[in-house]
N, CA, C and O of each residue as an XYZ file, in Angstrom:
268
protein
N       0.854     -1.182      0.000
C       0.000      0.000      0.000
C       0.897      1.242      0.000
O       1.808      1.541      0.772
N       0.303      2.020     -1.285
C       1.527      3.350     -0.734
C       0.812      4.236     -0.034
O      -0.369      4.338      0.298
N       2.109      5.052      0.164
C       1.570      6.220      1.771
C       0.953      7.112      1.078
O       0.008      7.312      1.841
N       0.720      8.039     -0.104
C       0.256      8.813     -1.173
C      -1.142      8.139     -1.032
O      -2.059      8.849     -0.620
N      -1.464      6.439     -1.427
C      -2.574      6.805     -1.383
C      -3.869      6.575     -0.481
O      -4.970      6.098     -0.752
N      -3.266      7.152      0.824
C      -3.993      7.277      2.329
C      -4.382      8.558      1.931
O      -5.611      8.631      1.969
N      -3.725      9.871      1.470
C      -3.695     11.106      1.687
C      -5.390     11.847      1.824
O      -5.799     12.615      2.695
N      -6.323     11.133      0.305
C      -7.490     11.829      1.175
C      -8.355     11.622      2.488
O      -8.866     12.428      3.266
N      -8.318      9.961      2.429
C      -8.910      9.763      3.834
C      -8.102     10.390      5.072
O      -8.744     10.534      6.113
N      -7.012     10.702      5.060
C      -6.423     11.346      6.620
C      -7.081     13.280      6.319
O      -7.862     13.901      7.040
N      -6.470     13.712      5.163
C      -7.466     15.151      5.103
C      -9.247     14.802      5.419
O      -9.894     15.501      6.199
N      -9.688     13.935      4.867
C     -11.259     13.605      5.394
C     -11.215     13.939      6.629
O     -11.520     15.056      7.048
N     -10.671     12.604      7.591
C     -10.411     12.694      8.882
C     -10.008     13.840      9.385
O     -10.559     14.179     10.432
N      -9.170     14.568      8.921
C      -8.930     15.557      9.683
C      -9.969     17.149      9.542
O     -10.278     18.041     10.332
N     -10.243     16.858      8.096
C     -11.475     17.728      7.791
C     -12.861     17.785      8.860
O     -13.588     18.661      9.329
N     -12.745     16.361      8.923
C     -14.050     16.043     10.173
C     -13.857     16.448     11.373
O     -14.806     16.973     11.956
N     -12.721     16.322     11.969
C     -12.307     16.662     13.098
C     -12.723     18.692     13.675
O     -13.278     19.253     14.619
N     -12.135     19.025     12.602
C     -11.736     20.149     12.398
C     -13.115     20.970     12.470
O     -13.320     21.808     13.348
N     -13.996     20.666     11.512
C     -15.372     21.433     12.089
C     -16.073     20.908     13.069
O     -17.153     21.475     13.234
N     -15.769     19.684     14.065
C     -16.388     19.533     15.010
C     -15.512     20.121     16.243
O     -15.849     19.955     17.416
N     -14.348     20.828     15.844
C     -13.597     21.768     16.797
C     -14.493     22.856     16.649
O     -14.785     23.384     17.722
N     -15.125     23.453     15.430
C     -15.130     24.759     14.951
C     -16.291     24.765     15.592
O     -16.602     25.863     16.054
N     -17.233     23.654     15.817
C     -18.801     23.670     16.058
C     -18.876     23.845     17.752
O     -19.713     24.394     18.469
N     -17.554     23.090     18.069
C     -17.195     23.435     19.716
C     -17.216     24.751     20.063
O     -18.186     25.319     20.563
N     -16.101     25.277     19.793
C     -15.853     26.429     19.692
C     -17.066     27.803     19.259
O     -17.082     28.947     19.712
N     -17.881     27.246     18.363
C     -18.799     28.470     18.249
C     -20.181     27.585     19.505
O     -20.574     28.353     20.384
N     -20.501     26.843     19.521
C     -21.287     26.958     20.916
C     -20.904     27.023     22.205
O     -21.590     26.779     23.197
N     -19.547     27.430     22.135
C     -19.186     28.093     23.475
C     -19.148     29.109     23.731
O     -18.940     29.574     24.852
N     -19.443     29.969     22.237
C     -19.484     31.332     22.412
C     -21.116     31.361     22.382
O     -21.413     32.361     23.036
N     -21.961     30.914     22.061
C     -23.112     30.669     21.426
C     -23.779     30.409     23.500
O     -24.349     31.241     24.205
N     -23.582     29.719     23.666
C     -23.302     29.292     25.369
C     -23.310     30.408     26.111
O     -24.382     30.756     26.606
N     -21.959     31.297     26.366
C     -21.636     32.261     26.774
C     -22.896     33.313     26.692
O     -23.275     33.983     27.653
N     -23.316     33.335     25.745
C     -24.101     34.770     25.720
C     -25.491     34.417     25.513
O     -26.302     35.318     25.728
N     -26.021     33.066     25.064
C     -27.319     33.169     24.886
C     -28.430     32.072     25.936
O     -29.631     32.154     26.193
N     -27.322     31.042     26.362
C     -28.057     29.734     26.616
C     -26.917     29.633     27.830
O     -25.956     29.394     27.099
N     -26.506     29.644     28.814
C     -24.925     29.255     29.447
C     -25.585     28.106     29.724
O     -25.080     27.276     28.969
N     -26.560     27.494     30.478
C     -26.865     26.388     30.807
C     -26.574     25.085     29.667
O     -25.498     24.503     29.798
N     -27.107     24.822     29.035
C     -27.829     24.132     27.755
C     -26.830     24.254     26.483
O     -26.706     23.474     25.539
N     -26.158     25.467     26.748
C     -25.231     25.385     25.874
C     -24.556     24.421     26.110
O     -24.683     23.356     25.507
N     -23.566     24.674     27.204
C     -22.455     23.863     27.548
C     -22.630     22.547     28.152
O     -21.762     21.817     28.629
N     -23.705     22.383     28.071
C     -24.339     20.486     28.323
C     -24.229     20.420     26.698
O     -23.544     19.423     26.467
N     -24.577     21.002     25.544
C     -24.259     20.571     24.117
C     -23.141     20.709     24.221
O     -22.998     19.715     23.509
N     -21.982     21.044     24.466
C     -20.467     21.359     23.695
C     -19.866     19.996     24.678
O     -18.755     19.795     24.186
N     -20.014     19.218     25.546
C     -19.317     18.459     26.024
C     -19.311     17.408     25.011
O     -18.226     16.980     24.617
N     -20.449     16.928     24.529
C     -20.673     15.665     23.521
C     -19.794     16.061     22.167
O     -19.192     15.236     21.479
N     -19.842     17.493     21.925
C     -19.068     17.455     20.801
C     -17.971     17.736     20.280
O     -17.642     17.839     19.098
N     -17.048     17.934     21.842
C     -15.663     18.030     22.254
C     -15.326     16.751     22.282
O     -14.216     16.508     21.806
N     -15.987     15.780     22.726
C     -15.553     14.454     23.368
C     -15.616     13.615     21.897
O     -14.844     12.668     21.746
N     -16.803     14.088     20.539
C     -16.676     13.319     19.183
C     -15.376     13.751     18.761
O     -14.718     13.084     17.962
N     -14.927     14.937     19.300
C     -13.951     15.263     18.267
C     -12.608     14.531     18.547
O     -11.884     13.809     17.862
N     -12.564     14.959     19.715
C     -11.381     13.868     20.305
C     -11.188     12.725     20.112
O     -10.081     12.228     20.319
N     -12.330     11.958     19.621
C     -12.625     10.741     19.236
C     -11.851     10.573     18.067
O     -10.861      9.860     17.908
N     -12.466     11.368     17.217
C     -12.532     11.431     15.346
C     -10.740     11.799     15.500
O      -9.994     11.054     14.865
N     -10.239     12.686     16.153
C      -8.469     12.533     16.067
C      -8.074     11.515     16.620
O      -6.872     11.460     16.358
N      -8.343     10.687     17.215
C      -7.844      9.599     18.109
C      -8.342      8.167     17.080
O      -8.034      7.055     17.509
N      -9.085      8.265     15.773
C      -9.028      7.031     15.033
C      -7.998      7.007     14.580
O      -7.236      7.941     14.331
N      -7.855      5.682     14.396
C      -6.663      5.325     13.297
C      -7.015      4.872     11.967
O      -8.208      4.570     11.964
N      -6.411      4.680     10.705
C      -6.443      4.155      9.128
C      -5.466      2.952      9.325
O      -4.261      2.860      9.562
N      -6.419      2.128      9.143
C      -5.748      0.770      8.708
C      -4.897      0.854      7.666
O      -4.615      1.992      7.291
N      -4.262     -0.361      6.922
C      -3.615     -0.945      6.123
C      -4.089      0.120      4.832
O      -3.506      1.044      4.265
N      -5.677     -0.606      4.650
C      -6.604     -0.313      3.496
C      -7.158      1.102      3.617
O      -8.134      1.443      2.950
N      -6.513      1.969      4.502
C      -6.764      3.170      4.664
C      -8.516      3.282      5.080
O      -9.215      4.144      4.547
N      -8.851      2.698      5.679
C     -10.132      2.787      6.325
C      -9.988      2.975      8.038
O      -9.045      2.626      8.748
N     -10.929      3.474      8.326
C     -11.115      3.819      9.704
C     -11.273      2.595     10.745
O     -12.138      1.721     10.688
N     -10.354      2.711     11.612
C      -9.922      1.583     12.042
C     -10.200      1.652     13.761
O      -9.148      1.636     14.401
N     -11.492      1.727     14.609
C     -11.843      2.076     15.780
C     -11.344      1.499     17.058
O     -11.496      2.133     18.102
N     -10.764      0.349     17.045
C      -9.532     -0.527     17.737
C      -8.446      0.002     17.714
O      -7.470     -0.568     18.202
């Protein structure tokens, strides 16, 4: 398998990651000023996917590998 051709699934992956930072990040501001309660009971679940989604690995076959 060459390493070239993992390259879009790790940008995927990291693409995914990346707006579920961005989605963190704006309901904490979203939190802050409109909802503080309710907000930040939503931003825990989607801090904790994201961490997730960086913490998979790509197998061999460049697939998502949850082990």
């Amino acid at each position: 398998m060459k390493l070239s051709s993992c390259i879009p699934q790790k940008i995927s992956k990291l693409a995914f990651g990346l707006i579920l930072v961005a989605a963190a990040l704006a309901m904490t501001i979203i939190s802050f000023t409109l909802l503080p309660v309710i907000g930040l009971v939503l931003v825990v679940p989607i801090v904790a996917l994201a961490i997730y989604v960086f913490r998979l690995h790509l197998n061999d076959q460049c697939e998502i590998d949850p082990s």
